[in-house]
C-alpha positions as a Python dict, from the first residue, in 0.01 Angstrom:
ca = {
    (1, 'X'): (0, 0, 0),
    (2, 'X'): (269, -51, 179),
    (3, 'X'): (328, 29, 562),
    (4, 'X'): (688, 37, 760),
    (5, 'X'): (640, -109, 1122),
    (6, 'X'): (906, -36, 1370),
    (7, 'X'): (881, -229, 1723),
    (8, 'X'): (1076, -104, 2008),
    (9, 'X'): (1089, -228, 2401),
    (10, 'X'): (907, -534, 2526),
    (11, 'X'): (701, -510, 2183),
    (12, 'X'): (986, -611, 1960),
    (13, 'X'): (1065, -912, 2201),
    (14, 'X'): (677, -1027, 2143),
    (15, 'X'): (730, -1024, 1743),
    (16, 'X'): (1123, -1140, 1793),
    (17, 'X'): (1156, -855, 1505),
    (18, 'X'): (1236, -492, 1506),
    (19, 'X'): (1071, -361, 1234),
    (20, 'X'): (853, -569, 925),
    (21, 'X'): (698, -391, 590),
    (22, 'X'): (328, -510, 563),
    (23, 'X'): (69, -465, 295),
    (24, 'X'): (-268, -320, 316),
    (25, 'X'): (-523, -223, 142),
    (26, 'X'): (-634, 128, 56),
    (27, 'X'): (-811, 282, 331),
    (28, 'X'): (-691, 44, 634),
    (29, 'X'): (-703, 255, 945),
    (30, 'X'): (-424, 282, 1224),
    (31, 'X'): (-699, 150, 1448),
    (32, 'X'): (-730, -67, 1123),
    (33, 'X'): (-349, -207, 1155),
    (34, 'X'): (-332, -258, 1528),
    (35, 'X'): (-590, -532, 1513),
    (36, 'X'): (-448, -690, 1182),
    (37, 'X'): (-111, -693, 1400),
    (38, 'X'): (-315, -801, 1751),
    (39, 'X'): (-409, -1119, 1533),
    (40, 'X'): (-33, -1181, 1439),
    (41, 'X'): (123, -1168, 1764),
    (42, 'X'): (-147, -1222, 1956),
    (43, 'X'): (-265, -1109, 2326),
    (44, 'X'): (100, -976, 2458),
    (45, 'X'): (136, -793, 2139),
    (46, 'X'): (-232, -618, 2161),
    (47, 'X'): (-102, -541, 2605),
    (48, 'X'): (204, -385, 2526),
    (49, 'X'): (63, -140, 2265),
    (50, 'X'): (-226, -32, 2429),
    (51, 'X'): (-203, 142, 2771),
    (52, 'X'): (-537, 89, 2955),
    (53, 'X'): (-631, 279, 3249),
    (54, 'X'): (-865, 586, 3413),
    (55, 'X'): (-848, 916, 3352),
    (56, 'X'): (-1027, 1001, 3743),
    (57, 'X'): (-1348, 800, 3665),
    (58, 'X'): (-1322, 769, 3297),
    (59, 'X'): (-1171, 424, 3164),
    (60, 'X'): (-907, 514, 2892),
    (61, 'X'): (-714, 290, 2640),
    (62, 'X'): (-477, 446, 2437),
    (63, 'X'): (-166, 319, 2199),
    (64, 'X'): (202, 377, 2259),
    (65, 'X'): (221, 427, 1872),
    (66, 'X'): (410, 676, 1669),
    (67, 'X'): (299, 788, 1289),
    (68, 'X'): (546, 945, 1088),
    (69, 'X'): (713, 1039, 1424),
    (70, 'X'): (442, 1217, 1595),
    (71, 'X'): (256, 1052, 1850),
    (72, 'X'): (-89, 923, 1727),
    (73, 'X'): (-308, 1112, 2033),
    (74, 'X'): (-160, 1442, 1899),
    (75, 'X'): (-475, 1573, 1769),
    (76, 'X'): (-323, 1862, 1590),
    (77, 'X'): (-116, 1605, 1406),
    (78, 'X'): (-336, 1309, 1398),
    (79, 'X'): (-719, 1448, 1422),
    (80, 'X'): (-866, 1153, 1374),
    (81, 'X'): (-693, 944, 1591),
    (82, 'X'): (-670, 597, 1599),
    (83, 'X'): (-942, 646, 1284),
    (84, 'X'): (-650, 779, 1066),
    (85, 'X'): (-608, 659, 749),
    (86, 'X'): (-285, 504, 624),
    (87, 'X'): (-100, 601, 333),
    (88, 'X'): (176, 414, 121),
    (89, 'X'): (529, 448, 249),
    (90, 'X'): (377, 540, 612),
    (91, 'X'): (575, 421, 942),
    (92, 'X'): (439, 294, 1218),
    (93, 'X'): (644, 353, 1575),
    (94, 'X'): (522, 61, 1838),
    (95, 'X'): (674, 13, 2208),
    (96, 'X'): (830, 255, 2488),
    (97, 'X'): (1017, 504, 2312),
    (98, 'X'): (1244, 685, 2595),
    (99, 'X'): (1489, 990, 2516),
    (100, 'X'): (1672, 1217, 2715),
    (101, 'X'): (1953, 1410, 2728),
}
């Protein structure tokens, strides 16, 4: 299958690209994708997609990633999380995504 990455902010100057269609194989995870990508780029990459910090005492790591347009965390979009699996012609949102108006 075939996945549409998008990179945005400091993550598209770590892969010097702004977006990149990879292949996977049926039943590759978001979670899945992340680390096939963390190998790629390497250790910037894997810092600028995951946000790691504490929720009061708990630790928490969590991606700055978009599926289909809705963030991944959403759980009434995405109940599974980072544990969702991909589908052909799915796009993947990376980086700081700021809008206004």
């Amino acid at each position: 299958m075939i996945v549409n990455m998008r990179y945005y902010g400091l993550v598209a100057a770590i892969t010097k690209i702004t977006q990149e269609n990879i292949e996977f194989k049926k039943g590759t995870t978001v979670e899945d994708a992340l680390d096939t990508l963390a190998k790629k780029y390497g250790d910037k990459f894997k810092k600028e997609v995951y946000f790691e910090g504490y929720y009061g005492d708990t630790k928490v790591r969590t991606p700055n990633l978009f599926l289909n347009k809705f963030r991944i965390q959403w759980k009434q979009d995405y109940p599974k999380g980072l544990k969702t699996p991909l589908k052909d012609g799915d796009m993947l949102w990376m980086g700081l995504i700021i809008g206004g108006g």
